[in-house]
TORKETI-330313 format. One record per residue: x, y, z of N, C-alpha, C in turn; residue in one letter. Coordinates in steps of 0.02 Angstrom, whole numbers, plus 32768, in hexadecimal, padded with zeros to 4 digits. Layout:
# TORKETI-330313
XYZXYZXYZA
...
//
This chain:
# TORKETI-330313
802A7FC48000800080008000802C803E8000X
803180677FC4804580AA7FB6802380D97FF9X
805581008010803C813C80367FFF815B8009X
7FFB81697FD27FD081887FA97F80815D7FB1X
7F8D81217FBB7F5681007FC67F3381087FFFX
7F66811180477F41811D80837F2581678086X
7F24817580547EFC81C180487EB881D48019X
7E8A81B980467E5081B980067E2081F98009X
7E1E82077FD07DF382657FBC7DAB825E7FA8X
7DA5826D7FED7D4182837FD67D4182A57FB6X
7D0F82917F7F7CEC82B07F407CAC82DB7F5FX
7C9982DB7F957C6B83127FAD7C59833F7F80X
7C2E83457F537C2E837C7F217BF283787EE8X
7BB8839F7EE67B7E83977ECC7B9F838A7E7BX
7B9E837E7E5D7B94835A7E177BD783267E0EX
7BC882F87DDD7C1182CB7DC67C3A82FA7DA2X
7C2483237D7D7C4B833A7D5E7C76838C7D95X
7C6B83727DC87C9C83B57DF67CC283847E01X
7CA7834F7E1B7CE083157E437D0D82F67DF5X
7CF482E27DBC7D2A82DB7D9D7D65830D7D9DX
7D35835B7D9C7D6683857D777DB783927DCEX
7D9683817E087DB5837D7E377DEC83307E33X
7DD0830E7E247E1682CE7E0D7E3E82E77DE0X
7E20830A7D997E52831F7D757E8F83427D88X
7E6B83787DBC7EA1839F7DCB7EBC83837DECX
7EBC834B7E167EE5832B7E497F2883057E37X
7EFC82E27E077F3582D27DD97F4482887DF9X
7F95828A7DE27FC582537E0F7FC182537E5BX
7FA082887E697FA982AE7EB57F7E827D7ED9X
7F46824B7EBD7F19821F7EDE7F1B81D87EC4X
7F0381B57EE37EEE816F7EBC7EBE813F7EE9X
7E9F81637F1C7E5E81537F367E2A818F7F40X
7DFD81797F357DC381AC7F4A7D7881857F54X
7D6B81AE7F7E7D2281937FA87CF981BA7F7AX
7CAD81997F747C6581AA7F427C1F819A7F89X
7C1481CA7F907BDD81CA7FD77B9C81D37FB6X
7B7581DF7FEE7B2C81F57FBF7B35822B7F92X
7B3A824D7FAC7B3F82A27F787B4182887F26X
7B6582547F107B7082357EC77B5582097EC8X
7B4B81DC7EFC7B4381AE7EEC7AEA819D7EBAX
7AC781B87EB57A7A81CE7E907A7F81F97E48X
7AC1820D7E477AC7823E7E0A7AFF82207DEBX
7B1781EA7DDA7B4381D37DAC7B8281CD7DDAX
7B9481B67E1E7BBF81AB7E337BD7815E7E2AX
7BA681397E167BA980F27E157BE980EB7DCEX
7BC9811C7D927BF181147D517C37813B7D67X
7C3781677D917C8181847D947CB1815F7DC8X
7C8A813D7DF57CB080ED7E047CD680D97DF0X
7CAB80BF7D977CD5808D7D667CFA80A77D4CX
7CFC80F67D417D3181157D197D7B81067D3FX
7D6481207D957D8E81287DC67DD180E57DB4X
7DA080AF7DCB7DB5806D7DAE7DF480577D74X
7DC3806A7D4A7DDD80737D0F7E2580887D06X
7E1980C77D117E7C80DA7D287E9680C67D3FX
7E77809E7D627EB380817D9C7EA480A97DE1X
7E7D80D37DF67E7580D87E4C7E4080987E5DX
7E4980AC7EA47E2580927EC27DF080BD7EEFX
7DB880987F017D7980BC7EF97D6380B47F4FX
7D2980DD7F817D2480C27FBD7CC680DD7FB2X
7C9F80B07FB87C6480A67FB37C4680CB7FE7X
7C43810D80057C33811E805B7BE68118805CX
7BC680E180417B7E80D080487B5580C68085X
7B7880AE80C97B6E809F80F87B25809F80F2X
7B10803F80E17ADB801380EC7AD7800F8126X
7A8C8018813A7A6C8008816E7A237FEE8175X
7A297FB8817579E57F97816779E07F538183X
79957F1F817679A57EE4818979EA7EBC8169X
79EF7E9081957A2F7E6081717A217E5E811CX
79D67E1F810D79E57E1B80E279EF7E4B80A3X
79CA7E9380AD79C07EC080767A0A7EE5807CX
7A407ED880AC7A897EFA809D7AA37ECF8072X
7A937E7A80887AC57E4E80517AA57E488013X
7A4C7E637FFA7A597E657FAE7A837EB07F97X
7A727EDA7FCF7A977F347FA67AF17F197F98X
7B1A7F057FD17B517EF47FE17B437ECC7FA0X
7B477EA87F877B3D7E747F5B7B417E8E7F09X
7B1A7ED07F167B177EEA7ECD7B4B7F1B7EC8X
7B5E7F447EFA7BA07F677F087BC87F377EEBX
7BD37EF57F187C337EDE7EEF7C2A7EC37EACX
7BE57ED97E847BFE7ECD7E427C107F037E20X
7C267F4D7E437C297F947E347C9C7F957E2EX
7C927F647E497CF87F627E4E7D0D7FA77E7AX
7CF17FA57EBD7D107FC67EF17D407FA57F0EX
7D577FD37F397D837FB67F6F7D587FBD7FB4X
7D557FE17FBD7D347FF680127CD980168005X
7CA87FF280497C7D7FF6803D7C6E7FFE8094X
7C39803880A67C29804580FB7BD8802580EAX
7BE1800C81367B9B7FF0814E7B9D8002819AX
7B5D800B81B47B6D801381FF7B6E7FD9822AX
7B8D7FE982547BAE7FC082817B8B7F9282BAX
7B5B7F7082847B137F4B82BF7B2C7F0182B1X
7B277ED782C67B1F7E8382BE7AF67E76828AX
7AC07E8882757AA77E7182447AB17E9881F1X
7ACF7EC682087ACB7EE681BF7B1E7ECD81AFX
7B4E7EC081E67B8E7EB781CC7B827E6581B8X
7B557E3E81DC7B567E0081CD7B4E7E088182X
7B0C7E2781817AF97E2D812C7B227E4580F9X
7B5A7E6A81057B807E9B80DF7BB77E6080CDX
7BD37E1C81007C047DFA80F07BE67DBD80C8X
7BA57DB780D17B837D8580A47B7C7D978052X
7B6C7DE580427B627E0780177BA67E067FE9X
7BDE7E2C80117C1B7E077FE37C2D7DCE7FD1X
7C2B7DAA7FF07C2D7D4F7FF37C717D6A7FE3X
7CA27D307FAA7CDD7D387F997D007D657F83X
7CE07DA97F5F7D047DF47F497D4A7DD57F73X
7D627DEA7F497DC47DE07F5D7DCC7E287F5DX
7DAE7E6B7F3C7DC47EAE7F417D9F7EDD7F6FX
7D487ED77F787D1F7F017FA77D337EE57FDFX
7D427F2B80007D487F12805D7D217F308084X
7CF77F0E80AD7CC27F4380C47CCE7F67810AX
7CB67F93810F7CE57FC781527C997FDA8176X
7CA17FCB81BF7C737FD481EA7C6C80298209X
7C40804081FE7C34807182207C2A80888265X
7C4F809C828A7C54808D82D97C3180D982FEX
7C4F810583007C21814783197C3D817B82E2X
7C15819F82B87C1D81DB82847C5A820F82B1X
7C7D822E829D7CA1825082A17C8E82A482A7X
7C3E82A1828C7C1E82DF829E7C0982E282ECX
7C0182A483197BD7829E83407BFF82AB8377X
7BF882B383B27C1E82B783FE7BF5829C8438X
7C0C829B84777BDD828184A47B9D829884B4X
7B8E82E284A77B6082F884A77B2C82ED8471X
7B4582E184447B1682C583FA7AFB827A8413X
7B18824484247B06822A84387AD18218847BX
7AE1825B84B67AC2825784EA7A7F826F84BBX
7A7C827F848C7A4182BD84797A14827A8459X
7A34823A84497A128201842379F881D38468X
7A1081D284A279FD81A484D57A38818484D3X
7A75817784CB7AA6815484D97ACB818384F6X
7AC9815485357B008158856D7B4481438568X
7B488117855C7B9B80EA85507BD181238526X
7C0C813485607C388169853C7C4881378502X
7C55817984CD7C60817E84897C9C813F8485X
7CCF814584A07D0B811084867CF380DD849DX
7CD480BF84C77CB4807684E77C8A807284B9X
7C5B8098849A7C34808D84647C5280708424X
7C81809184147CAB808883CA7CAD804E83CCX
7CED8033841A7D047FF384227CCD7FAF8411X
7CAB7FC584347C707F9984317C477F9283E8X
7C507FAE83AE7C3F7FB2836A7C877F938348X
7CB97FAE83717CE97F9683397D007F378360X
7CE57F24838F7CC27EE0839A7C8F7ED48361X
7C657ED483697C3A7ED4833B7C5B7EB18304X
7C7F7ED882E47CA17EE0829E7CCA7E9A8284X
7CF67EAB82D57D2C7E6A82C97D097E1F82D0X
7CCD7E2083007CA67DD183087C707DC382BBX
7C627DFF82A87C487DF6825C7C8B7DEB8229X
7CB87DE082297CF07DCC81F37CE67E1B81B2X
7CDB7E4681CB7CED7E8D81A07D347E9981A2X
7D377ED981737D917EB781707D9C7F148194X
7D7B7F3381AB7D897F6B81B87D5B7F9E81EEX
7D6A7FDB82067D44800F82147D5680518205X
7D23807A821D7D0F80CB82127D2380DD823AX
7D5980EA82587D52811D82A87D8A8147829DX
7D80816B82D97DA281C782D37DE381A282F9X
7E1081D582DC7E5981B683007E4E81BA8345X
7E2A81DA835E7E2A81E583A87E2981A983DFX
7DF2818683AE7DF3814183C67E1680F183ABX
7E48811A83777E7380D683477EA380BE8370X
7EBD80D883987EF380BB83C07EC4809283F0X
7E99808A84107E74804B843A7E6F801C8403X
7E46801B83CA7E2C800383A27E857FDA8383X
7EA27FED83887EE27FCB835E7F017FA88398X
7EF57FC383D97F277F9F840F7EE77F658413X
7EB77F7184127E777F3084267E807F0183EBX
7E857F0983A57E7E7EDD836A7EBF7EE68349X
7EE57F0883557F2F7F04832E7F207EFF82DCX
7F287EED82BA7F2B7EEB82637EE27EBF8238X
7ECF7E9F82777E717E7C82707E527EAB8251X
7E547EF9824E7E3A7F1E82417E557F62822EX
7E457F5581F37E647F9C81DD7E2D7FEA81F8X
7E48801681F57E2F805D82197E3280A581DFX
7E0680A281C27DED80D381A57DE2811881C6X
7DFC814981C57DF2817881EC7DD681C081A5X
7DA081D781B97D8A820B81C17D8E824A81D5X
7D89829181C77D7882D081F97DC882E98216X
7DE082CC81CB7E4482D481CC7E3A832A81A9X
7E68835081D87E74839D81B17ECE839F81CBX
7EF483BB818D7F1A83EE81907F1F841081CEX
7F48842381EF7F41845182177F42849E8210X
7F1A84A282257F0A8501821E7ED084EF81EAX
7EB384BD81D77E7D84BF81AA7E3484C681D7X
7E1184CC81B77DC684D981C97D93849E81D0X
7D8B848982207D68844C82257D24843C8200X
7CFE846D81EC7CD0847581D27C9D84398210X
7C67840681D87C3F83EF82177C4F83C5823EX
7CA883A882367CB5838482607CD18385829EX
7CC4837382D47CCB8367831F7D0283488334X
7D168315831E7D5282FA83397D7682FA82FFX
7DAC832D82F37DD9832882B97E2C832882DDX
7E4B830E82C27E85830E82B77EC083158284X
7F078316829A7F37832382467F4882E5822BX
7F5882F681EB7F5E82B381CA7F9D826F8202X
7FC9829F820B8005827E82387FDD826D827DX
7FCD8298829A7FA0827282D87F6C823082D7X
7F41822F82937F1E81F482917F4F81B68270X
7F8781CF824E7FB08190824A7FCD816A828DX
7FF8819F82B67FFF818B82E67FE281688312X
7FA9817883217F72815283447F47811D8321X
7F69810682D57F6F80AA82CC7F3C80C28282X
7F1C80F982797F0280F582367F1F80CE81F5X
7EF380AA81D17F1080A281967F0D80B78164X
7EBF80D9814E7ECA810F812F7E96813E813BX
7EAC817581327E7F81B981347E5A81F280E1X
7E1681F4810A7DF4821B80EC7DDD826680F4X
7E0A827D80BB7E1882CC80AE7DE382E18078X
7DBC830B807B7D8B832780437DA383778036X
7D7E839E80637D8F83ED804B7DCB84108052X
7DFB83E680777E3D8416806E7E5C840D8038X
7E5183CD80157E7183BE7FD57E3F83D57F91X
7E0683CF7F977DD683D87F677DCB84367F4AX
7DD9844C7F8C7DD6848F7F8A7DEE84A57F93X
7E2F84887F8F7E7884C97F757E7D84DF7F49X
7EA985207F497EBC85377F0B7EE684EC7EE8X
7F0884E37EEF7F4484B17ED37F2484607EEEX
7EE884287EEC7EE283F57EF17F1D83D87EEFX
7F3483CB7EBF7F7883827EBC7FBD83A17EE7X
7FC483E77F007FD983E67F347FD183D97F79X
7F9E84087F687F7D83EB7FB27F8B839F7FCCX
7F5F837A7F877F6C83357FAC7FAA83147FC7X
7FD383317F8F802083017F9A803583247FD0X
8015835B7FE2804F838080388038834F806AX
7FF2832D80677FC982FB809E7FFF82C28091X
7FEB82A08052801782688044805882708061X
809182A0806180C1829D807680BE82A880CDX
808E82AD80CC809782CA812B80828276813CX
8066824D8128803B8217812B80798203813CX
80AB81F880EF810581D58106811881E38128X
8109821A8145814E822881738128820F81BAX
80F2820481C180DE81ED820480F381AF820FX
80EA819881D480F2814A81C98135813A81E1X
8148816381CB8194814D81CF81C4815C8228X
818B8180825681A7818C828D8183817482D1X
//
């Protein structure tokens, strides 16, 4: 896995044709990127295959939530789309369904959704859950590992439990990653790219600091290189 890979770029962005014209400019500067709802209803499915096509790789942020069986027919029609990464939330029955749905895919890996990165303890107190936020995660990213998923969603804040509890069982997708001195916008628990490495991320998801720069394919490669150098210390 290329540093460039542990760096995947939300396409966040009302039409395909902004988010193509945002890969273009990215250039060499990327070779993963996430397709969420925002595209996913307006031709994000075909800019997938383009994605593909070149040679990136693609992250499905669909996060299924439904009975078991109606995730493993959706899951099911997804890995004939040639993703790599696909979110479902982090229940027993929808991850059961989500690993039935891939069956053998050798390339979709499906990544459990553990607590949003918009949310904090108070978002949660505001839903009726009591259980602090990191005992919560833990307890989803259980979930994850007794359903045979090959991954989760969580904020670096909580990747270092999550890596000391499951070590490499589970890879850690992290979210609500900014630059420093950048602008959290709606997310709550953010951190820098080097901090969520450190704390066991494997890869991180960057949308508007890279999307909405002046210079995209810089931008990205300054992340990418900060990514190495964490790595490396």
């Amino acid at each position: 896995m290329t540093d460039k890979d542990r760096l995947i770029i939300a396409l966040d962005l009302p039409t395909t044709e902004d988010a193509q014209s945002a890969v273009d400019a990215i250039g060499a500067g990327g070779s993963f990127y996430k397709i969420g709802y925002q595209l996913m209803p307006i031709g994000g499915l075909d800019l997938a295959q383009r994605l593909t096509d070149d040679g990136k790789k693609v992250f499905f942020d669909f996060k299924f939530h439904d009975i078991g069986a109606t995730v493993e027919r959706g899951v099911k029609s997804v890995a004939t789309l040639g993703g790599d990464f696909l979110t479902v939330h982090a229940e027993p029955d929808v991850l059961k369904g989500a690993v039935a749905g891939r069956g053998d895919d050798s390339r979709l890996k499906i990544l459990a959704v553990t607590v949003l990165t918009s949310l904090d303890q108070a978002s949660l107190q505001k839903m009726g859950i009591e259980i602090p936020l990191p005992d919560l995660v833990l307890k989803r990213a259980e979930f994850a590992a007794e359903a045979g998923v090959d991954g989760v969603v969580a904020s670096a804040r909580e990747a270092q439990a999550i890596k000391a509890r499951f070590g490499d069982a589970l890879k850690i997708v992290t979210p609500g990653v900014r630059p420093a001195g950048a602008d959290a916008n709606d997310q709550k628990r953010v951190v820098t790219p080097a901090d969520a490495i450190a704390a066991g991320a494997d890869h991180l998801v960057v949308g508007r600091p890279i999307i909405a720069a002046k210079d995209p394919k810089t931008a990205a490669e300054t992340i990418a290189r900060e990514i190495a150098g964490a790595l490396k210390t």
